[in-house]
C-alpha atoms as an extended CHARMM CRD file, in Angstrom:
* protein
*
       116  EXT
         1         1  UNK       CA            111.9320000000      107.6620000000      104.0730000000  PROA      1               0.0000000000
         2         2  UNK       CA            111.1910000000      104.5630000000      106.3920000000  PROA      2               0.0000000000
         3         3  UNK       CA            111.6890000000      104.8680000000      110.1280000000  PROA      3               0.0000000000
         4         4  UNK       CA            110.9470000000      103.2150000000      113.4140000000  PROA      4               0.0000000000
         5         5  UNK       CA            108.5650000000      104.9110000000      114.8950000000  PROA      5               0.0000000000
         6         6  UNK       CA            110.4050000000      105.0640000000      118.2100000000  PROA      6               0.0000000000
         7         7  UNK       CA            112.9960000000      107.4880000000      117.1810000000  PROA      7               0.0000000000
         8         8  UNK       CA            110.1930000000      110.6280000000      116.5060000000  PROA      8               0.0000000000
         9         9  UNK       CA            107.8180000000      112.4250000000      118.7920000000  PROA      9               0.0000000000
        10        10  UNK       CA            104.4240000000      112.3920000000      118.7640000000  PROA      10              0.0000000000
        11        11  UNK       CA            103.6400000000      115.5220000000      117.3270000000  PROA      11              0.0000000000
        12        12  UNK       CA            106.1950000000      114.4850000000      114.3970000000  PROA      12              0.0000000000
        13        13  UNK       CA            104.2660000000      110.9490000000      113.9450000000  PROA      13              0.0000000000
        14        14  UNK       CA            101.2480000000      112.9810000000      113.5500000000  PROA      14              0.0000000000
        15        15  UNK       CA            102.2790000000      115.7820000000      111.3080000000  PROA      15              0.0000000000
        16        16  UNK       CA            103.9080000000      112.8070000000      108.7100000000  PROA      16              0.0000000000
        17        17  UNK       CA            100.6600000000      110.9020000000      109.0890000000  PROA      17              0.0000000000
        18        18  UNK       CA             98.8690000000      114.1920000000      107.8110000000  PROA      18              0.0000000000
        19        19  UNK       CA            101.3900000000      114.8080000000      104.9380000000  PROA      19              0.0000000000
        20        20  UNK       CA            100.2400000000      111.0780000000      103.9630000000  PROA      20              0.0000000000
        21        21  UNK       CA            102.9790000000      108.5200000000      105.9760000000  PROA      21              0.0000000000
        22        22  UNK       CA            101.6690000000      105.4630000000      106.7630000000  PROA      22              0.0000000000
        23        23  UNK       CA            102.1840000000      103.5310000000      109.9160000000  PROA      23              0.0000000000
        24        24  UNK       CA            103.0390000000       99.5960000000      109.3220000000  PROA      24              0.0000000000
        25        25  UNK       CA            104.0190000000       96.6230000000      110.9500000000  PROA      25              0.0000000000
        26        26  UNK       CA            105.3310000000       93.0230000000      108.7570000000  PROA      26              0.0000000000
        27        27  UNK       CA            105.1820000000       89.7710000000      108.9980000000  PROA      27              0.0000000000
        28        28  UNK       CA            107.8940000000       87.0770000000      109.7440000000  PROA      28              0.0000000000
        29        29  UNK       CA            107.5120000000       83.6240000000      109.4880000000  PROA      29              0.0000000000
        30        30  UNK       CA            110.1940000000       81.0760000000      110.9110000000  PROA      30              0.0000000000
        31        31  UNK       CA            110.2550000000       76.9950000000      111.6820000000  PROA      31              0.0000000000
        32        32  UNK       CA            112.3010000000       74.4630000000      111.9560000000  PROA      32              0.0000000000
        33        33  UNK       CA            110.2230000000       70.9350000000      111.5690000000  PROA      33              0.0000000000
        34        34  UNK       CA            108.0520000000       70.7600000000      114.5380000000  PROA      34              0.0000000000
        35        35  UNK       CA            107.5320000000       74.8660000000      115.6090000000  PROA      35              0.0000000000
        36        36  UNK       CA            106.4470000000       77.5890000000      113.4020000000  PROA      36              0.0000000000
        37        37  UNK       CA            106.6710000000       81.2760000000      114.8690000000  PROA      37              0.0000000000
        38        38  UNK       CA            104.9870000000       84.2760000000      113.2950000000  PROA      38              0.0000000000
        39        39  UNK       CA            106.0260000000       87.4950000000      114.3850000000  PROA      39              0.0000000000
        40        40  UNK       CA            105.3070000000       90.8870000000      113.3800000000  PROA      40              0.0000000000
        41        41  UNK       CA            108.1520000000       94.0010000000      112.7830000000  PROA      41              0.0000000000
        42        42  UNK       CA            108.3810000000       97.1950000000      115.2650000000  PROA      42              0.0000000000
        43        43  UNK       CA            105.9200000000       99.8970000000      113.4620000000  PROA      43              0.0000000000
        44        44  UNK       CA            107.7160000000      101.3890000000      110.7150000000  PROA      44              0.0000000000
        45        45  UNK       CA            106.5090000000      104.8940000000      109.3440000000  PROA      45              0.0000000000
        46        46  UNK       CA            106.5940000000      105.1430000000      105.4550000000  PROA      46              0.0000000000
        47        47  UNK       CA            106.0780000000      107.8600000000      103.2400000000  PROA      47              0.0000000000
        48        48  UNK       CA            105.2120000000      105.8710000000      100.3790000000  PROA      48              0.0000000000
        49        49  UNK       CA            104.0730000000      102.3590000000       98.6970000000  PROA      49              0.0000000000
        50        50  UNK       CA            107.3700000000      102.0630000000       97.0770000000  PROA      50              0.0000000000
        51        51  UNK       CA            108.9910000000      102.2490000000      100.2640000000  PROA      51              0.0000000000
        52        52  UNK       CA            106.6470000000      100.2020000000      102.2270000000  PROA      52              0.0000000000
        53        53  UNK       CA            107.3670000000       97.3740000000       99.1470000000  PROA      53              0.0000000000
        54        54  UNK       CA            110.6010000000       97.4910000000       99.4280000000  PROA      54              0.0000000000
        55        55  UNK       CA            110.9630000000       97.2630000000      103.2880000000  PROA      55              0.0000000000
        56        56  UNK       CA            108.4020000000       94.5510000000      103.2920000000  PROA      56              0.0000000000
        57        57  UNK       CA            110.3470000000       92.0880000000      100.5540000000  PROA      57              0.0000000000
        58        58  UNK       CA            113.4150000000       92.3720000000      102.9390000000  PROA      58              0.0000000000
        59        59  UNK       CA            110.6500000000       90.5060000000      105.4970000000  PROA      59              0.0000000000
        60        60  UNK       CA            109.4020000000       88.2360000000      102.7880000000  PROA      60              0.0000000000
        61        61  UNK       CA            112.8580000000       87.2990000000      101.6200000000  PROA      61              0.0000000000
        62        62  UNK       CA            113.6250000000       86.5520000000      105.0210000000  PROA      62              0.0000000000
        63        63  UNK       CA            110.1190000000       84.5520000000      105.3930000000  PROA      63              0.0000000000
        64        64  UNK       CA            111.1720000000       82.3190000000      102.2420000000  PROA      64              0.0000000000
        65        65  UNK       CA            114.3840000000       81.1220000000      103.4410000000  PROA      65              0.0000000000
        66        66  UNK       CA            113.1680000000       80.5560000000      107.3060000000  PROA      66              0.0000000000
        67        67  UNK       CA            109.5660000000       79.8740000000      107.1060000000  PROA      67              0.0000000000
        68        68  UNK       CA            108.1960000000       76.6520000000      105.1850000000  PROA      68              0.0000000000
        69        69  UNK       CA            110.4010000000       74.5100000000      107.2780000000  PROA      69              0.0000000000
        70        70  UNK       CA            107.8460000000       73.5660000000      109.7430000000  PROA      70              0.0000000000
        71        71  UNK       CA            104.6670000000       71.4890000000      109.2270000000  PROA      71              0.0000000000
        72        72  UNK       CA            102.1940000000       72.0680000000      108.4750000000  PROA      72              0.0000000000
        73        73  UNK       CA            102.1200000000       75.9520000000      109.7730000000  PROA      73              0.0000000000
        74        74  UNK       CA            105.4620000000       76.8930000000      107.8630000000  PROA      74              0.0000000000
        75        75  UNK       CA            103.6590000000       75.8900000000      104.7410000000  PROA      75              0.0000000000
        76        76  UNK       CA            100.4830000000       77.9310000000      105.3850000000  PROA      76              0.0000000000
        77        77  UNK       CA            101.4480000000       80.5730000000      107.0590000000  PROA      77              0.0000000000
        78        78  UNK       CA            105.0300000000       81.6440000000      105.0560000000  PROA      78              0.0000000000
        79        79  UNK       CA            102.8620000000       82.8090000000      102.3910000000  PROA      79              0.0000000000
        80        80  UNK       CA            100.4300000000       84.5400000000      104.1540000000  PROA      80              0.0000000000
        81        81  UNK       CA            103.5710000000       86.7350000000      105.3760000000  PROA      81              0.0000000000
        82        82  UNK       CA            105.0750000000       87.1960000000      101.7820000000  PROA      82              0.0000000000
        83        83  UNK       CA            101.6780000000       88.1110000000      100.4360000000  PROA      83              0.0000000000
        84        84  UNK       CA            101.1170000000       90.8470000000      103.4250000000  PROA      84              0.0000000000
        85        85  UNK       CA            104.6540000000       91.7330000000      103.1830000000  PROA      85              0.0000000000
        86        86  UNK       CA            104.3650000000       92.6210000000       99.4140000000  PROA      86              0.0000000000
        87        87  UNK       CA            101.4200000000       94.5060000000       99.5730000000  PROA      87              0.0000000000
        88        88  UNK       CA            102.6980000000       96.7290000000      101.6530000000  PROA      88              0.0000000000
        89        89  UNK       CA            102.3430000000       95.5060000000      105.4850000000  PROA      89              0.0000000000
        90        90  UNK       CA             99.6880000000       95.4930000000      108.1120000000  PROA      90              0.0000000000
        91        91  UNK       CA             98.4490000000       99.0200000000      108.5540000000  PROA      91              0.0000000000
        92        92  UNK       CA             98.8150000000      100.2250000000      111.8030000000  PROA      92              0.0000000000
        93        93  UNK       CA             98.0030000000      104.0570000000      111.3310000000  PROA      93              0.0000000000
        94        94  UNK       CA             94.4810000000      104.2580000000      113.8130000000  PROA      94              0.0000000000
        95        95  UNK       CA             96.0140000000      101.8600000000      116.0770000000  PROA      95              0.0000000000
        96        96  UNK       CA             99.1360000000      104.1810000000      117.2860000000  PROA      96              0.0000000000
        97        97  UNK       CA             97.0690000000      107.3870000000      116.4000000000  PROA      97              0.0000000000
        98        98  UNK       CA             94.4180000000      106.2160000000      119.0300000000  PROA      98              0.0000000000
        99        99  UNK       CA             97.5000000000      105.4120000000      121.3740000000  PROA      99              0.0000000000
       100       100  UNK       CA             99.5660000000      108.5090000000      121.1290000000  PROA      100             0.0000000000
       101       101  UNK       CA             95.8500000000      110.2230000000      121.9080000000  PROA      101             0.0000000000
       102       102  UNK       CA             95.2020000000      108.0540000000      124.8650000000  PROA      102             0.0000000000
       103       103  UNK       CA             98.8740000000      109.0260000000      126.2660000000  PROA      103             0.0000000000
       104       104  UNK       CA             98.0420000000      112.3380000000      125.6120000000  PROA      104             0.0000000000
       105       105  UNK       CA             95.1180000000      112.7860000000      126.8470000000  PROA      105             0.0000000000
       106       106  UNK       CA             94.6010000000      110.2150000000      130.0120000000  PROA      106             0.0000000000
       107       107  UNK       CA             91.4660000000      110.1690000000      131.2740000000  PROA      107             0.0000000000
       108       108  UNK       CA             90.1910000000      112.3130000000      134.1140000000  PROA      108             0.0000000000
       109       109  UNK       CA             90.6150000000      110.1090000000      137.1820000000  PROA      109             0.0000000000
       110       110  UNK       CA             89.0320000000      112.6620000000      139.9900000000  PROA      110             0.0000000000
       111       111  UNK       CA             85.7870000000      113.4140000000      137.7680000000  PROA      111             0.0000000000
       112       112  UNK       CA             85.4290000000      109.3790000000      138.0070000000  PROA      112             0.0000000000
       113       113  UNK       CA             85.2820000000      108.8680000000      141.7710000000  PROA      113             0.0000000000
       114       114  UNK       CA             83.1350000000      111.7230000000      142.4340000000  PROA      114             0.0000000000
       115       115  UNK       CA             80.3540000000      111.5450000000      140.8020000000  PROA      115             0.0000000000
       116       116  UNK       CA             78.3890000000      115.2630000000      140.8220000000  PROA      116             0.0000000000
């Protein structure tokens, strides 16, 4: 199963993460001639390689036909985006696991301003 992140809690992000879900992002490149724009995907959560493949050749296909059109970024940086794509997308897991803790858990702003 592949989802945006968005549509589960927390505590459900973290329980898949346990089971083994990953948390990625992909690459998309696009130009036309003078302007090449890399973006990356919302975080996706995947339970598998397979799945995180297939998601990220959708990106890659879409890379292909949009991307080497600019110079000379299109040219360097398409690829870069098919090969991430392909092997399964920028990891992403720490990065919201450190983010859903920080919401969580906000620091302690009264123990800050007076000091004991």
């Amino acid at each position: 199963m592949t989802s945006p992140v968005t549509e589960l809690t927390a505590d459900e992000v973290r329980t898949r993460v346990a089971a083994g879900a990953r948390l990625v992002r992909f690459e998309l490149c696009v130009s036309a001639l003078v302007f090449t724009v890399r973006r990356q995907s919302t975080v996706y959560l995947t339970t598998s390689r397979g799945r995180r493949t297939l998601r990220g050749f959708r990106y890659s296909l879409a890379s292909l036909l949009l991307g080497p059109w600019g110079v000379p970024w299109g040219l360097i940086w398409t690829p870069r985006a098919v090969w991430v794509n392909l092997t399964g997308g920028v990891d992403e897991t720490d990065a919201v696991l450190a983010l859903l803790s920080a919401r969580d858990n906000p620091p302690d702003s009264t123990s800050r301003n007076n000091p004991s």
